[in-house]
C-alpha positions as CSV (number, residue, x, y, z in Angstrom):
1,X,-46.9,4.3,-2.9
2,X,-44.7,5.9,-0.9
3,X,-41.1,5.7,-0.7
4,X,-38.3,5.2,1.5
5,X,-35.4,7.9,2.0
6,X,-32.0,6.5,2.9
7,X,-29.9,8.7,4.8
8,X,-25.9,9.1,3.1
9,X,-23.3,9.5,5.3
10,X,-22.5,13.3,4.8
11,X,-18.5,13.9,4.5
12,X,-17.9,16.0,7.3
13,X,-20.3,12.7,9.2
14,X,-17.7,10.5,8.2
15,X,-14.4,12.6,9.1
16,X,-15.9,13.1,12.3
17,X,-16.2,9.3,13.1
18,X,-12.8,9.2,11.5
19,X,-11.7,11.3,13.9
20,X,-13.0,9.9,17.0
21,X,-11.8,6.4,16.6
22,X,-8.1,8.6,17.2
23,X,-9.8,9.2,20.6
24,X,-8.1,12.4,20.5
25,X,-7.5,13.5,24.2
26,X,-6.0,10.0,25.0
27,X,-3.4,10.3,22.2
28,X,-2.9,13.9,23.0
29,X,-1.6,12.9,26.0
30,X,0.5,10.3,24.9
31,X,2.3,13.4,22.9
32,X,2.2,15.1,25.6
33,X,4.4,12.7,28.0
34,X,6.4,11.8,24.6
35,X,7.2,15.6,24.2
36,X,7.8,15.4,28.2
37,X,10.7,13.0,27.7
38,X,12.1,14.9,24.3
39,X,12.5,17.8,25.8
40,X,13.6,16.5,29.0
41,X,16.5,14.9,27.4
42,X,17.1,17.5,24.9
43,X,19.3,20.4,27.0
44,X,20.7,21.8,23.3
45,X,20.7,21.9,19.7
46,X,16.9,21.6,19.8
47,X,15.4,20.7,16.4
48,X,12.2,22.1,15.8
49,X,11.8,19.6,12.7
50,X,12.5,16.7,14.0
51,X,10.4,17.3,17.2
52,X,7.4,18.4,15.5
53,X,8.0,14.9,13.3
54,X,8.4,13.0,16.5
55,X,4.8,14.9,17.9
56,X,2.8,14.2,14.9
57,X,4.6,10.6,14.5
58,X,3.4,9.8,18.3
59,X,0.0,10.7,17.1
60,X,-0.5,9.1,14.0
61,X,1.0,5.7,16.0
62,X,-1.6,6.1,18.7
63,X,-4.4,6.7,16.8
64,X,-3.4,3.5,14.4
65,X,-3.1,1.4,18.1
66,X,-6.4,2.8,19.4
67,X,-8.4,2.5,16.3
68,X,-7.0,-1.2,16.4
69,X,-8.5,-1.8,19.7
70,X,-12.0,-0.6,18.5
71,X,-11.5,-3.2,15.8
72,X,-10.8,-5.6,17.9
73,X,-13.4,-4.9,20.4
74,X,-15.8,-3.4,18.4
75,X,-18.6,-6.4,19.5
76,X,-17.8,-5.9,23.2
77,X,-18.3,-2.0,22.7
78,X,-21.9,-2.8,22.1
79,X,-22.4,-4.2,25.4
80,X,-21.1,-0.7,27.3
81,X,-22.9,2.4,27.8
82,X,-19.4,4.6,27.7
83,X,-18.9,2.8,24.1
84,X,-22.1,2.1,22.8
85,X,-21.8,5.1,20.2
86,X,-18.2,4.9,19.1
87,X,-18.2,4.9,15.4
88,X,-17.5,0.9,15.0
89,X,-20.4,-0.4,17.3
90,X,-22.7,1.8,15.2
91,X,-21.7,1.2,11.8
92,X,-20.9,4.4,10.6
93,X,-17.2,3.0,9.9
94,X,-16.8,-0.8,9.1
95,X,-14.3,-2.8,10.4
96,X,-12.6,-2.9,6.8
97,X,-12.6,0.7,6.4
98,X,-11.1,1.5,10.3
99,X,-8.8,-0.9,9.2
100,X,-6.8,0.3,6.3
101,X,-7.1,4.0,8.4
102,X,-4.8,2.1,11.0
103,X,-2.5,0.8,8.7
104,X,-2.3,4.3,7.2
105,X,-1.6,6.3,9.9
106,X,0.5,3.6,11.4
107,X,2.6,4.1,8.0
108,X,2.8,7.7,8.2
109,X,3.6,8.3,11.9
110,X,6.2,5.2,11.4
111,X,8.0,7.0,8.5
112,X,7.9,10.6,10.1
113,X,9.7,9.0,12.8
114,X,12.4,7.3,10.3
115,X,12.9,10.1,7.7
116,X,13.0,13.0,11.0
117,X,13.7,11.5,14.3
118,X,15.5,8.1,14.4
119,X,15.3,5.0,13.7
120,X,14.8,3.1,17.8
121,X,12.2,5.5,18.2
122,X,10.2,4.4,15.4
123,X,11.0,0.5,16.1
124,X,9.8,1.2,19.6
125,X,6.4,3.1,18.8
126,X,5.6,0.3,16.5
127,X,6.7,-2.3,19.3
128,X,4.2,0.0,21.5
129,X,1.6,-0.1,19.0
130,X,1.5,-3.9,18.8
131,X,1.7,-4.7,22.7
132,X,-1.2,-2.5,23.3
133,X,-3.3,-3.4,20.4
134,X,-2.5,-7.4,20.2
135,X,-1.3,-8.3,23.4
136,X,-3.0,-5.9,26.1
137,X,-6.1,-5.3,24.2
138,X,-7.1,-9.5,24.0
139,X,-5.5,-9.8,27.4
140,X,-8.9,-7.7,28.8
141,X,-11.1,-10.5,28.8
142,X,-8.7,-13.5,30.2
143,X,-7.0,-12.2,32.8
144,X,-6.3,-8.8,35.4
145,X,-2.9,-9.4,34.2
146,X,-3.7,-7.6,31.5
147,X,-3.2,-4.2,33.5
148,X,0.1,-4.8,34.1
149,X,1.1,-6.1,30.6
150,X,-0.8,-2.7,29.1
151,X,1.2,-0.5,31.9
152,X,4.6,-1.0,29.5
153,X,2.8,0.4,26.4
154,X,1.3,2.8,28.4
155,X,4.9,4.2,29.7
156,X,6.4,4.1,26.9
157,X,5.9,7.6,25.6
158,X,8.4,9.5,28.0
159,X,11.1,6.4,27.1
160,X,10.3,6.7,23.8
161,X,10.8,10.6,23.9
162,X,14.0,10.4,25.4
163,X,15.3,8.0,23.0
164,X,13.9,10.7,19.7
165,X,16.1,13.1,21.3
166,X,19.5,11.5,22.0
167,X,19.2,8.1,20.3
168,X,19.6,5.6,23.2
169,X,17.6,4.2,25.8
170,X,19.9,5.2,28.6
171,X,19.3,4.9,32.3
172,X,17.6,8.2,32.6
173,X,15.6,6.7,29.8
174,X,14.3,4.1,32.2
175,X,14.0,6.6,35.5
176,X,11.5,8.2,33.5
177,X,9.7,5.3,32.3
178,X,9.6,3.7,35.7
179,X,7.7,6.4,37.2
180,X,5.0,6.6,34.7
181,X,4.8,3.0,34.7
182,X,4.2,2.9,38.1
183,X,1.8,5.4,38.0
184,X,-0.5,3.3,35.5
185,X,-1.4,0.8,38.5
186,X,-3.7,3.2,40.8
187,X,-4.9,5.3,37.2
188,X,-6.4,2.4,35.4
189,X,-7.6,0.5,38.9
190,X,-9.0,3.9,39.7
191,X,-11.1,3.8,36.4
192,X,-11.7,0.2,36.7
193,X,-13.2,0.6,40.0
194,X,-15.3,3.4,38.8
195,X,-16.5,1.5,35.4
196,X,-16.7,-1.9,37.1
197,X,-19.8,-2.6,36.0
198,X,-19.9,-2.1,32.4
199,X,-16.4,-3.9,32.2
200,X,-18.2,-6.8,33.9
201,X,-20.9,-6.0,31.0
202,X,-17.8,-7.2,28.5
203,X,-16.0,-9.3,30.6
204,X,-13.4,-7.4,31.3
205,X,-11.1,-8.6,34.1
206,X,-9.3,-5.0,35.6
207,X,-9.4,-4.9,39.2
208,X,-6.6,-7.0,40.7
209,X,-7.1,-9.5,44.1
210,X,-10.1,-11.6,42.5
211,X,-11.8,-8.8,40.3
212,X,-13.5,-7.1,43.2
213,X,-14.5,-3.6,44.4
214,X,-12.8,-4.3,48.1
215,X,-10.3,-3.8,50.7
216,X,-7.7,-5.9,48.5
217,X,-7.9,-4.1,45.8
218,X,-7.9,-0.8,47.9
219,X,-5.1,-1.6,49.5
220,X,-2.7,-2.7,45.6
221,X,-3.7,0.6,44.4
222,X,-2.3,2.2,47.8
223,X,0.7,0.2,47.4
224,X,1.7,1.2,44.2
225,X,1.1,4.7,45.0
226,X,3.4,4.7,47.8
227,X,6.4,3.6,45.0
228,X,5.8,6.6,43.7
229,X,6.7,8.6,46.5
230,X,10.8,7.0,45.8
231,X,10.3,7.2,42.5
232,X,9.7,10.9,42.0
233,X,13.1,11.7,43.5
234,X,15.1,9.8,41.2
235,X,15.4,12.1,38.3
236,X,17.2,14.5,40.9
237,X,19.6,11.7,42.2
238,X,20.5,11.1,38.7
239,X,21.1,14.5,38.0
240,X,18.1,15.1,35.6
241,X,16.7,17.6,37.7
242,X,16.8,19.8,41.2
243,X,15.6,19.7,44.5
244,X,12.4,21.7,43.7
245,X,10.5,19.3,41.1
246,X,11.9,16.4,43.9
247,X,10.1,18.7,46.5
248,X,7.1,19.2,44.2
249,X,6.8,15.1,43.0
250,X,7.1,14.0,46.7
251,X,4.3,16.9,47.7
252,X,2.1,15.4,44.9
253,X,2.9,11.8,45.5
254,X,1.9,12.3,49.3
255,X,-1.4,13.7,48.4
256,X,-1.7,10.7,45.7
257,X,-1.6,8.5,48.7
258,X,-3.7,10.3,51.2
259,X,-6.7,10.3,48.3
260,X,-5.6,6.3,48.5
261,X,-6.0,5.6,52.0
262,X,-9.7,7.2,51.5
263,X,-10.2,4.7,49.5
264,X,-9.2,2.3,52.1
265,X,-11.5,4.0,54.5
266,X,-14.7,4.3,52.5
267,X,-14.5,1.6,49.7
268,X,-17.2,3.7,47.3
269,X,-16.7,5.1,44.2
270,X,-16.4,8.6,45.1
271,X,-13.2,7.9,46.1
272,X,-11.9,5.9,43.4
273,X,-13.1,8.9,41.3
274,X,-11.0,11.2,43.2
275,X,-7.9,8.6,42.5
276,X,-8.6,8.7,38.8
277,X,-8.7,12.6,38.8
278,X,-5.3,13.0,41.4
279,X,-3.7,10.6,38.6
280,X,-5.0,12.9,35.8
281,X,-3.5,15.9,37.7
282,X,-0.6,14.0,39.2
283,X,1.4,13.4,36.0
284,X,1.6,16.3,34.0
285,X,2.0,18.4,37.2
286,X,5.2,16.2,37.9
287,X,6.5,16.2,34.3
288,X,6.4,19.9,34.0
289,X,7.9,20.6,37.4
290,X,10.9,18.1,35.8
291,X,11.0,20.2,32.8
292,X,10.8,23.8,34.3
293,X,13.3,22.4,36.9
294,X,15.7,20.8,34.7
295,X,19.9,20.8,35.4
């Protein structure tokens, strides 16, 4: 008679799945435009302590939001190839177990912020947390509204960044936030257009003007690539910066567009991919210019 091995999970199996239900590179970029708006604000008495806290805080929260999602979604992950293997869809982490993980690293990053940073920038990651994970994340399958209600979690890192260093949300606050929640339109669109069919797979309603890979939906994503153009000046007007990182966001916001009209033009994929890579490039190109150009 013969019998039947089981495979056991090894440990350093299950910290990897662990891991990747953070999806790391996303919330490292969250930090990043979080440490963007810290530093931005913060001219002197930097505080390595508290901005370290506010870093790892960011984190923690964004994992805890993104593993939510993957709870939530964890039966429409299946159905997509990019998703198929995440760590929920396969069953090397049950939905019980991914969710005390959220509620502990939502804890953690929650009271770094508290005990280190302040108070309003803890209240607004958690605020973040549950738009994107509650709100946005159900949102996906009802409506292409959904893009613009997940833009305001999505910009809330710089805001949020701003406030862990002075405190407030003050108008230079919202210049900031306005720009990357402008920015969110042609970025997600961009992948939308790109991963159109295995949204469709999950019934996932992205792409605005009907849901369609067309002129109309060429021509939103051109629109709100042109606000940007405005937008990347305003930090100067306000006195947040100088006339180089204006120069430099009005350069990159130009070349955002021309990669838009492309679209326009040629309606294929290869040119939505180039949108989703200019907005890759885009952002932290204009954040540090901000930064190194700072008054």
């Amino acid at each position: 008679m013969s019998t039947q091995t089981i495979a056991v999970p090894t440990f350093t199996f299950k910290i990897r799945q662990y891991l990747m239900l953070l999806k790391f590179r996303l919330s490292a970029l969250v930090v990043f435009s979080g440490a963007f708006g810290y530093l931005l604000a913060n001219s002197s008495n930097f505080n390595w302590l508290s901005f370290t806290a506010f870093c790892l805080g960011s984190f923690l929260i964004t994992g805890a939001a993104n593993t939510i999602n993957q709870i939530i979604e964890r039966d429409l992950d299946k159905l997509m190839r990019r998703t198929a293997n995440r760590p929920l869809p396969t069953g090397a982490i049950s939905p019980q177990e991914a969710g005390i993980y959220a509620a502990l690293l939502a804890l953690a990053g929650t009271a770094l912020l508290i005990l280190f940073v302040n108070a309003l920038s803890a209240l607004l990651g958690l605020f973040s947390l549950i738009l994107y994970a509650f709100v946005y994340t159900p949102l996906k399958q009802k409506t292409s509204a959904s893009v613009f209600v997940g833009a305001f979690p999505g910009a809330f890192p710089p805001l949020i960044g701003w406030v862990a260093a002075t405190g407030n949300i003050s108008v230079e606050a919202l210049v900031i936030f306005a720009i990357q929640f402008i920015w969110q339109f042609p970025h997600f669109w961009a992948i939308a257009w790109v991963a159109d069919e295995d949204y469709k797979r999950a019934g996932f309603k992205m792409l605005p003007s009907g849901g369609n890979k067309d002129s109309n939906t060429a021509f939103s994503i051109m629109i709100y690539t042109l606000f940007l153009i405005p937008l990347g000046m305003l930090p100067m007007q306000f006195g947040m910066t100088g006339t180089v990182s204006a120069v430099i966001a009005t350069v990159c916001g130009i070349l955002f567009l021309f990669q838009s009209f492309n679209l326009i033009r040629k309606l294929n994929d290869k040119a939505a991919l180039s949108i989703m890579f200019g907005s890759f490039l885009y952002l932290p190109i204009v954040q540090i210019a901000y930064l190194l150009d700072k008054v």
